[in-house]
PAKEFI-712779 format. One line per 5 residues: number of its first residue (from 1); their letters; for each residue x, y, z negated of C-alpha. Coordinates in nm, 4 decimals. Example, Ala and Ser with C-alpha at 12.3 -4.5 7.8 and 13.67 -1.06 7.14 Angstrom:
1	as	1.2300:-0.4500:-0.7800 | 1.3670:-0.1060:-0.7140
// end
This chain:
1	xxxxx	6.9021:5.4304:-2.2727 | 7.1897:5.6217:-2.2207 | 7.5502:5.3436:-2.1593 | 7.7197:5.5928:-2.4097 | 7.4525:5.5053:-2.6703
6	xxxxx	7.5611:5.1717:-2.9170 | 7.3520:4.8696:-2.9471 | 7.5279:4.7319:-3.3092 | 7.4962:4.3508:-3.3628 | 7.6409:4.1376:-3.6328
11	xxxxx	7.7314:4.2423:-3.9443 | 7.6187:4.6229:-4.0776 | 7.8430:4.8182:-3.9251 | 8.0290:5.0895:-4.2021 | 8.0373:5.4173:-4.0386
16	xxxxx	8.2347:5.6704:-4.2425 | 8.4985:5.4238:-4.2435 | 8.5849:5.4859:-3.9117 | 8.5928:5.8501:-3.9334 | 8.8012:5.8347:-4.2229
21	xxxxx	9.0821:5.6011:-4.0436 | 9.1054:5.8981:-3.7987 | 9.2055:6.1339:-4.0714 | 9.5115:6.2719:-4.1978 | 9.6304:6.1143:-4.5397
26	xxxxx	9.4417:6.2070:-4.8558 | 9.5176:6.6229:-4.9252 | 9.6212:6.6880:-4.5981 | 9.4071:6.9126:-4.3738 | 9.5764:6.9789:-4.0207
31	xxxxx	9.3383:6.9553:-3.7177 | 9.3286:6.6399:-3.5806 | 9.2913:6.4826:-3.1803 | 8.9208:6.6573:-3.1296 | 8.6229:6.4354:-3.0293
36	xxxxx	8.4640:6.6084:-2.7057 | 8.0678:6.7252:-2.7455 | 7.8419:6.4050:-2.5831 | 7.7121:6.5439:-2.2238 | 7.3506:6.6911:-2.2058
41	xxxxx	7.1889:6.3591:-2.1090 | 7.3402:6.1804:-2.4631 | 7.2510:6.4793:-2.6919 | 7.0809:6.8068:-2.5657 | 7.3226:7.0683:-2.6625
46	xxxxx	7.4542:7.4554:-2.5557 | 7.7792:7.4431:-2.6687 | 7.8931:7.7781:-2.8087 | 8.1822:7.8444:-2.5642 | 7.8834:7.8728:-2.3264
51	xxxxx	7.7621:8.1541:-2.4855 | 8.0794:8.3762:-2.4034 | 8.2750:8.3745:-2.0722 | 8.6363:8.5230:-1.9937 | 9.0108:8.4117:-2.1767
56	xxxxx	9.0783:8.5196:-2.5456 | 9.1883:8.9169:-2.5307 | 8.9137:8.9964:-2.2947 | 8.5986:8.7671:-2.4225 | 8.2676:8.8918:-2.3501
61	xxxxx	7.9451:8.7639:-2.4833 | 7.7324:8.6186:-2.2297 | 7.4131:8.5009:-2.3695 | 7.2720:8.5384:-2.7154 | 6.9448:8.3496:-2.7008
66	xxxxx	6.8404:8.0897:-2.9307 | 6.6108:7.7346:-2.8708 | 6.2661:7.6988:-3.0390 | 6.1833:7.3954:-3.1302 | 5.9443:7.2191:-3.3100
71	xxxxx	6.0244:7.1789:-3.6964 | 5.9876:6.8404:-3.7237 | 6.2793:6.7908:-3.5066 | 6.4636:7.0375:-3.7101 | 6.6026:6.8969:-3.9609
76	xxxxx	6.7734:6.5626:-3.7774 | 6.8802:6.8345:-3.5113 | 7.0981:7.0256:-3.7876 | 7.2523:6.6941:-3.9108 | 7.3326:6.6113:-3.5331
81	xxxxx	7.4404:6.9748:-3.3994 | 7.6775:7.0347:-3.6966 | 7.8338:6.6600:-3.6779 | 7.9112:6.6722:-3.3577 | 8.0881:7.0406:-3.3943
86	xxxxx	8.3243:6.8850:-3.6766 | 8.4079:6.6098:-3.4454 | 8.4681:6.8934:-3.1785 | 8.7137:7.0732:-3.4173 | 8.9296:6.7590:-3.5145
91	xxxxx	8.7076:6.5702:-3.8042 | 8.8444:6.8237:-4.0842 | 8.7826:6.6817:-4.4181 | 8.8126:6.8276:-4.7056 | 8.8672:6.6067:-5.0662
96	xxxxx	8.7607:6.7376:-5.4143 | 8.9849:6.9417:-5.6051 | 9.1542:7.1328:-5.2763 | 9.1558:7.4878:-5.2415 | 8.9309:7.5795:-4.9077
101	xxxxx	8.9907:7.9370:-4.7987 | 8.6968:7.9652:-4.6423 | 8.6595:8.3317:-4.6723 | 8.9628:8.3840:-4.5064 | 8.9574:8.4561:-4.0856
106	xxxxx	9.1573:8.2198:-3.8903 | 9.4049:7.9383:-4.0287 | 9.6140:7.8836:-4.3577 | 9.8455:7.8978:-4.4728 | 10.0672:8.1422:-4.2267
111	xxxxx	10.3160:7.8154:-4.1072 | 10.0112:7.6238:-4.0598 | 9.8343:7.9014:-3.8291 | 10.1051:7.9552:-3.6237 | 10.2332:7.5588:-3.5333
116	xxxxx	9.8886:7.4819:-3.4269 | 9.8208:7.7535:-3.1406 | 9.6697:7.4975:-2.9237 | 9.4420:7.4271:-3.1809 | 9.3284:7.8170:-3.1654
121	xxxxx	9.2926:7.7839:-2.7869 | 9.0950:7.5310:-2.8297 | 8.8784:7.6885:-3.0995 | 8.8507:8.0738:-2.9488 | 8.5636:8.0441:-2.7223
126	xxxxx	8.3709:7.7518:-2.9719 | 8.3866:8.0425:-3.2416 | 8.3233:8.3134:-3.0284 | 8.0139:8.1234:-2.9264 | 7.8857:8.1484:-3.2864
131	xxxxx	7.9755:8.5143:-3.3262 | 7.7882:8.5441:-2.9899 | 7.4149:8.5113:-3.1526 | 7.4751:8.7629:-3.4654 | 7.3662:9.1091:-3.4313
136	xxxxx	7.7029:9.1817:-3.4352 | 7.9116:8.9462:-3.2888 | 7.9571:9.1184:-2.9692 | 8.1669:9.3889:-3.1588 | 8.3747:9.1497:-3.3298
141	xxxxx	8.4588:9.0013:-3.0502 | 8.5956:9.2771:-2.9086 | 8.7919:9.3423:-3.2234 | 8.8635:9.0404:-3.2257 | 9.0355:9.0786:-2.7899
146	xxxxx	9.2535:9.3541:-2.9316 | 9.4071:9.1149:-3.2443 | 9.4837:8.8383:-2.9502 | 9.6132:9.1251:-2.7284 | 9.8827:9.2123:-2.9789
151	xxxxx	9.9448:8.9051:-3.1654 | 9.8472:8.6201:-2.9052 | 9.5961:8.3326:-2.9625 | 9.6972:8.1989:-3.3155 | 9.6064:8.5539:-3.4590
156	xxxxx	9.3483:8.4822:-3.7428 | 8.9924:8.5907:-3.6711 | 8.9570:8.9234:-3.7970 | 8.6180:8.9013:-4.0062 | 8.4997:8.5698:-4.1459
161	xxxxx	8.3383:8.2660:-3.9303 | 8.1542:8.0738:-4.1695 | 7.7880:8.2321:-4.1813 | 7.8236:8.2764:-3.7990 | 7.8951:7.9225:-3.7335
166	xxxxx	7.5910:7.8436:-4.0010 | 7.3886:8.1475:-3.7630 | 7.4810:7.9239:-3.4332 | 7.3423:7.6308:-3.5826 | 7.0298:7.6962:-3.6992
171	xxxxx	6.9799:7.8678:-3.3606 | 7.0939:7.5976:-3.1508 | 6.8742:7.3687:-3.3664 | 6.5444:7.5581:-3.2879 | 6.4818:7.8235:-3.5643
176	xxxxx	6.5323:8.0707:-3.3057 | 6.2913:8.3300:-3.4345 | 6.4253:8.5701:-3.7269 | 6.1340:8.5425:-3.9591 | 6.2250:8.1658:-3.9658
181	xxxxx	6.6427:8.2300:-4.0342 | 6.8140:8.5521:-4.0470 | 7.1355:8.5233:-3.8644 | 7.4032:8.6959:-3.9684 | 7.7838:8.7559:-4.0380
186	xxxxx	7.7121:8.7495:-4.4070 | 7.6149:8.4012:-4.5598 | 7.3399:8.6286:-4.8354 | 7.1675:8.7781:-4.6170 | 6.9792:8.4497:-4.5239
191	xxxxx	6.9982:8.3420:-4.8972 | 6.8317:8.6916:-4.9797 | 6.5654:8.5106:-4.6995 | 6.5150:8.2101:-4.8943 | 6.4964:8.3579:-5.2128
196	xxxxx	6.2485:8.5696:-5.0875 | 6.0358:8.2758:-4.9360 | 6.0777:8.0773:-5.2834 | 5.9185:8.4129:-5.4476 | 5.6404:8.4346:-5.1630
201	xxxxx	5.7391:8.6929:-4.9601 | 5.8832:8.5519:-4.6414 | 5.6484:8.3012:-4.5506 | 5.7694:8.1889:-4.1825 | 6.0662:8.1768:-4.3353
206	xxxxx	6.2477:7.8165:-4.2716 | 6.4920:7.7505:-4.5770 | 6.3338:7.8380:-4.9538 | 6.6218:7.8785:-5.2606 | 6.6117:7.6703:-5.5384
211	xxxxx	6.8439:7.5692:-5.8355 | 7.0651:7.3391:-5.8328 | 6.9132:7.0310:-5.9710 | 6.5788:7.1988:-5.9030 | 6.5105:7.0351:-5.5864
216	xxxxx	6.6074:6.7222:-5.4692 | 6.8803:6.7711:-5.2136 | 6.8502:6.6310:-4.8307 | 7.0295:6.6109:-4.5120 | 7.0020:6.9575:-4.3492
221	xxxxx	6.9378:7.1618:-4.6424 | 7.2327:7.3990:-4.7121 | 7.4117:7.4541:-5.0377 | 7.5566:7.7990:-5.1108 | 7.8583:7.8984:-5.3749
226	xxxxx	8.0111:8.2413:-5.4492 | 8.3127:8.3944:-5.4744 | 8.2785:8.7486:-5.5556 | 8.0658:8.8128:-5.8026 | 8.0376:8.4030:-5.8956
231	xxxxx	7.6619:8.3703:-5.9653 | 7.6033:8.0469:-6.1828 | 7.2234:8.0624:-6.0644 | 6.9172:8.2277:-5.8649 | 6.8497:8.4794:-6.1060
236	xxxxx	7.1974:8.6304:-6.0902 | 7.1401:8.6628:-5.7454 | 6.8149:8.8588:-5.7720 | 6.9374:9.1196:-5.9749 | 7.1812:9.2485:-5.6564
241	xxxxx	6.9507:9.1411:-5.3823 | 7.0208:9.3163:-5.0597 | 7.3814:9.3846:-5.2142 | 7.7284:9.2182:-5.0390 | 7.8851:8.9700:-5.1985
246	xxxxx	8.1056:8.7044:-5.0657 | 7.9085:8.3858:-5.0714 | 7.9686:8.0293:-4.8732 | 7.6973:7.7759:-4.7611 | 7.7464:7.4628:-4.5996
251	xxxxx	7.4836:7.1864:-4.4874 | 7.4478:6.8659:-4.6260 | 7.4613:6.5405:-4.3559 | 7.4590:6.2910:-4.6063 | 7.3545:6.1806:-4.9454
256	xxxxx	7.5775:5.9241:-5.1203 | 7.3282:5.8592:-5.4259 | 7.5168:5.5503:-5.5690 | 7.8672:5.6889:-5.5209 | 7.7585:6.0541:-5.6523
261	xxxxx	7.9208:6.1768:-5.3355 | 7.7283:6.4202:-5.1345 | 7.9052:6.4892:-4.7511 | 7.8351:6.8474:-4.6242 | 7.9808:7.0679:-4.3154
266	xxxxx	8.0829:7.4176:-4.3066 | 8.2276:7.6880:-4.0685 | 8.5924:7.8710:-4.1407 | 8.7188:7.6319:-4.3682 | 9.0382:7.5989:-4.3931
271	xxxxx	9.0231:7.7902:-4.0025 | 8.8381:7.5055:-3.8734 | 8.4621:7.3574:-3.8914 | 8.5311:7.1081:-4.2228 | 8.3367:6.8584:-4.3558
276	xxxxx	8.3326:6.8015:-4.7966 | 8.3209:6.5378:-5.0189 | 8.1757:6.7131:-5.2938 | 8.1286:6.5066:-5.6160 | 7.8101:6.4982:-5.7833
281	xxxxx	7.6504:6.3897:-6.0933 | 7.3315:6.2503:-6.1850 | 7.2173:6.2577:-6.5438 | 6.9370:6.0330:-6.6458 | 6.6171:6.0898:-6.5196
286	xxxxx	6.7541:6.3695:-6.3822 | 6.8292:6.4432:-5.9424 | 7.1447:6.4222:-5.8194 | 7.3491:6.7772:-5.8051 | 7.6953:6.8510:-5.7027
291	xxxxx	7.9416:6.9775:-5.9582 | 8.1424:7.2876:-5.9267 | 8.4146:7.3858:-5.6834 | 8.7433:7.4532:-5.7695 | 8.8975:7.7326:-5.6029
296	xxxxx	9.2302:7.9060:-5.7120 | 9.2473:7.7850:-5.9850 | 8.8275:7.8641:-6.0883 | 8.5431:7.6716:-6.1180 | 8.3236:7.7747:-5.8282
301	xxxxx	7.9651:7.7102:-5.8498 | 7.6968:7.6082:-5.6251 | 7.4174:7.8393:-5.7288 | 7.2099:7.7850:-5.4433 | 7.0163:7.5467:-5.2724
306	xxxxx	6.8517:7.6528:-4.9511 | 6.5702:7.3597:-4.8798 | 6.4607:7.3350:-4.5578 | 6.0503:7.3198:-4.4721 | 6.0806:6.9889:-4.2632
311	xxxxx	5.9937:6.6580:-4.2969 | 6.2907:6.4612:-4.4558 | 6.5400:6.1883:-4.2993 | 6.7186:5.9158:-4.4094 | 7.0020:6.0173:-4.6597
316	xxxxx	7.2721:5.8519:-4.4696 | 7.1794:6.0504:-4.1605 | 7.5395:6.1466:-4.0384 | 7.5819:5.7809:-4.0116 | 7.2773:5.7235:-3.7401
321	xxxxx	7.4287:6.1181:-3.5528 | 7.4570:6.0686:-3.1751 | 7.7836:6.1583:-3.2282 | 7.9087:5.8722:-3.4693 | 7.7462:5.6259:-3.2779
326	xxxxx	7.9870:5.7239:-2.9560 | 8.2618:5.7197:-3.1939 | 8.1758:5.3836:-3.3036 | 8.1185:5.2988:-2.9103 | 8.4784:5.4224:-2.8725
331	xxxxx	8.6853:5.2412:-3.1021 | 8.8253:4.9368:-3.0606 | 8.9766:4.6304:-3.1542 | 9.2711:4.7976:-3.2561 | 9.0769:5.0655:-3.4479
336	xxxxx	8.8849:4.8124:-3.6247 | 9.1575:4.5899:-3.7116 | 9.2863:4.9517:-3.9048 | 8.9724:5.0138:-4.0424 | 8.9654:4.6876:-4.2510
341	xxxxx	9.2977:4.7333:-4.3745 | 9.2233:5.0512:-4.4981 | 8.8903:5.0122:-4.6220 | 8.8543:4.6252:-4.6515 | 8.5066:4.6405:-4.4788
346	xxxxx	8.3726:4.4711:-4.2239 | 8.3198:4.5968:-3.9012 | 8.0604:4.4319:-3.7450 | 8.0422:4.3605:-3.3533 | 7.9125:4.5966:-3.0831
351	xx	7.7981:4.6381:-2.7476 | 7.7961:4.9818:-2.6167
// end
């Protein structure tokens, strides 16, 4: 076994709570110290930034390829991939009831963007990397050479990150064939997918759309709101099939049934890759859904939910990730010590 993998004794030890000590205060979103990706031997991973080579404002894609993998391994493997990426960008969390901006390129507000430059540097070739296995991310990333050329690194990203980033990691988790995901710089085009694998169509296809509250919802499944035009369900979606429309998934890594919580990670929010707490409800003898997103000022709803064909894991998987176990390796008595005050939990021993 690998030394960076934990052995926990003692008492249960509470995961989130450790990830939430290393957070910024309640509201606030600003990249924080970033946790690096685990080495191949720990967890078997490309990162994106391989995927490109050269400095921001002459970036050239390198390799485009995607794994294939077996689906049972599929779903953990999304979980996994997209945990350790939000460590990688600074654990980025996002509370209920917080504008997100995710259709937006690079960072916001303006006065955020620009004080955190060496958080673009450290972001350009990671998002590049996703752009990188699009059809066509190789143009946008030379679009995106001349914005750096003018403006310098904290220029925002001149299209939209999030599908790309949700592209990368279904590729890097092994649906590497298009007939299983459709990558894309548009988050509907692989909702069109699913929706067309619900009605029959598509059937290699490795996500199928349901309703919300249709399905019940699992780590690795994605969950998909809209912007412009807001579509409240499936069917409102089928009428403009094929059409734009600006549209926003992000996958779920954990299900918080008893505290109607349910955790999931996205690309190009708020400039970074963010993970939500999005509330949920559960009426009686009814499945747990998440309720409606606020942004500007408007109710945004989930409309979609993109289930993947794999066997299912254990709700709390971003708890058992490869990379919250080193972060639990990491931490010490200090850490721990913080963690109770803040969360007054337990932290149990352990021997890493």
């Amino acid at each position: 076994m690998p030394q960076s993998c934990c052995i926990i004794t003692g008492m249960k030890m509470l995961i989130l709570p450790i990830v939430l000590a290393l957070l910024v205060a309640p509201g606030a979103y600003a990249l924080q110290a970033p946790f690096p990706r685990l080495s191949p031997d720990v967890f078997d991973v490309v990162p994106p930034s391989a995927l490109v080579r050269g400095a921001p404002g002459s970036m050239t894609v390198q390799r485009s390829g995607c794994r294939t993998l077996p689906t049972a391994e599929t779903r953990r493997r999304i979980v996994d991939v997209a945990v350790q990426e939000w460590a990688f960008f600074g654990f980025s969390l996002i509370e209920p009831d917080v504008d997100e901006g995710d259709d937006d390129g690079g960072f916001r507000p303006d006065a955020f963007r620009r004080r955190d430059i060496q958080g673009a540097a450290h972001a350009a070739s990671s998002i590049a990397g996703y752009w990188a296995v699009t059809p066509q991310g190789a143009g946008i990333i030379s679009n995106q050479n001349r914005a750096w050329n003018g403006g310098g690194i904290g220029e925002r990203w001149v299209a939209p990150w999030s599908a790309a980033f949700i592209s990368w990691l279904t590729c890097e988790s092994g649906l590497g064939a298009g007939n299983q995901f459709q990558r894309a710089i548009a988050h509907h085009v692989y909702i069109d997918q699913a929706i067309r694998a619900r009605d029959g169509s598509a059937p290699q296809a490795a996500f199928t759309a349901h309703d919300i509250g249709e399905a019940a919802i699992e780590p690795g499944d994605l969950l998909c709101s809209s912007r412009r035009p807001v579509y409240r369900n499936l069917a409102e979606r089928r009428r403009q099939m094929g059409e734009g429309a600006r549209t926003h998934c992000d996958v779920v890594v954990k299900v918080d049934e008893p505290g109607r919580r349910i955790f999931a990670i996205g690309g190009n929010v708020r400039g970074s890759v963010s993970m939500k707490l999005l509330p949920a409800v559960q009426a009686q003898g009814k499945l747990l859904r998440p309720t409606d997103q606020p942004i500007l000022g408007r109710r945004r709803p989930v409309f979609a939910h993109l289930k993947l064909r794999a066997r299912p894991v254990e709700a709390n998987a971003l708890d058992n990730s490869p990379t919250i176990r080193a972060l639990a390796c990491r931490t010490g008595a200090q850490e721990s010590a913080r963690i109770r005050v803040l969360t007054s939990a337990a932290v149990g021993t352990q021997r890493c």
